[in-house]
C-alpha positions in Angstrom: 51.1 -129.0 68.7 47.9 -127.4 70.0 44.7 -130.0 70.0 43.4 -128.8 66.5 46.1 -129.2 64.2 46.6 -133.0 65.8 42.9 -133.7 65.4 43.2 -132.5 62.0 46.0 -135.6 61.2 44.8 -138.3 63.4 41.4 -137.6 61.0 43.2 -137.3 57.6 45.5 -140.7 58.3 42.1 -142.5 59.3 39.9 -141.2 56.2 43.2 -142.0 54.1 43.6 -145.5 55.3 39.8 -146.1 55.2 40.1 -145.6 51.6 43.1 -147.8 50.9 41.3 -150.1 52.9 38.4 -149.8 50.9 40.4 -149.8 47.5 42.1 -152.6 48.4 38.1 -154.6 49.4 36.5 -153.7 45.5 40.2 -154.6 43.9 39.5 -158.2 45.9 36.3 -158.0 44.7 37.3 -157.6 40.8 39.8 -159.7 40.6 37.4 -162.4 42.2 39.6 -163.3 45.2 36.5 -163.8 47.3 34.6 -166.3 44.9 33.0 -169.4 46.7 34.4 -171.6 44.5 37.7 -170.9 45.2 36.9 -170.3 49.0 35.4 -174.1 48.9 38.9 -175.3 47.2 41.0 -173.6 50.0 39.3 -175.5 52.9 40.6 -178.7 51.2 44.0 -178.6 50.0 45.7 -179.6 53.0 44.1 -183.5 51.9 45.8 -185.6 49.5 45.6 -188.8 47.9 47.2 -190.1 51.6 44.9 -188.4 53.4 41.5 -188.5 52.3 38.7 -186.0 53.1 37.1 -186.5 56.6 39.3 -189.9 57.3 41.8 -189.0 60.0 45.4 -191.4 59.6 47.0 -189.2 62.4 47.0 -190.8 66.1 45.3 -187.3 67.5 41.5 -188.6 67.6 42.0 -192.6 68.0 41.5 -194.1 71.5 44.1 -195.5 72.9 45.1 -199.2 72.7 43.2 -201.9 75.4 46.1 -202.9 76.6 47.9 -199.6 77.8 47.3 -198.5 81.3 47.7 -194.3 81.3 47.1 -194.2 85.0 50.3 -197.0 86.0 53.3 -195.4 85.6 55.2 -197.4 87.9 
């Protein structure tokens, strides 16, 4: 395959997926997939009723108890 020809494909597969691409941005766009409102609900459905909005109840961010020593490991 001589340099032309292969130009020739490497250029019609990238206008080709540019436009699927592209097809596939305005079909988000009308069917509303990138409305704020449900971009706002998404950033807080890992919460429940347990676990309440900006109120950690893991153990990742609480400082450790008083009475533990991390540096005596005997």
């Amino acid at each position: 395959m001589t340099l032309l020809p292969a130009a020739i494909v490497i250029v019609a597969v990238a206008v080709v997926g540019g436009a699927l691409a592209l097809a596939a941005f305005f079909w988000a766009l009308r069917h509303k997939q990138f409305s704020i409102k449900q971009i706002n609900e998404g950033a807080f459905v890992i919460f429940d009723s347990v676990e309440h909005v900006g109120k950690p109840t893991d153990m990742t961010f609480k400082k450790p108890l008083a009475d533990t020593d991390e540096h005596n490991h005997a």
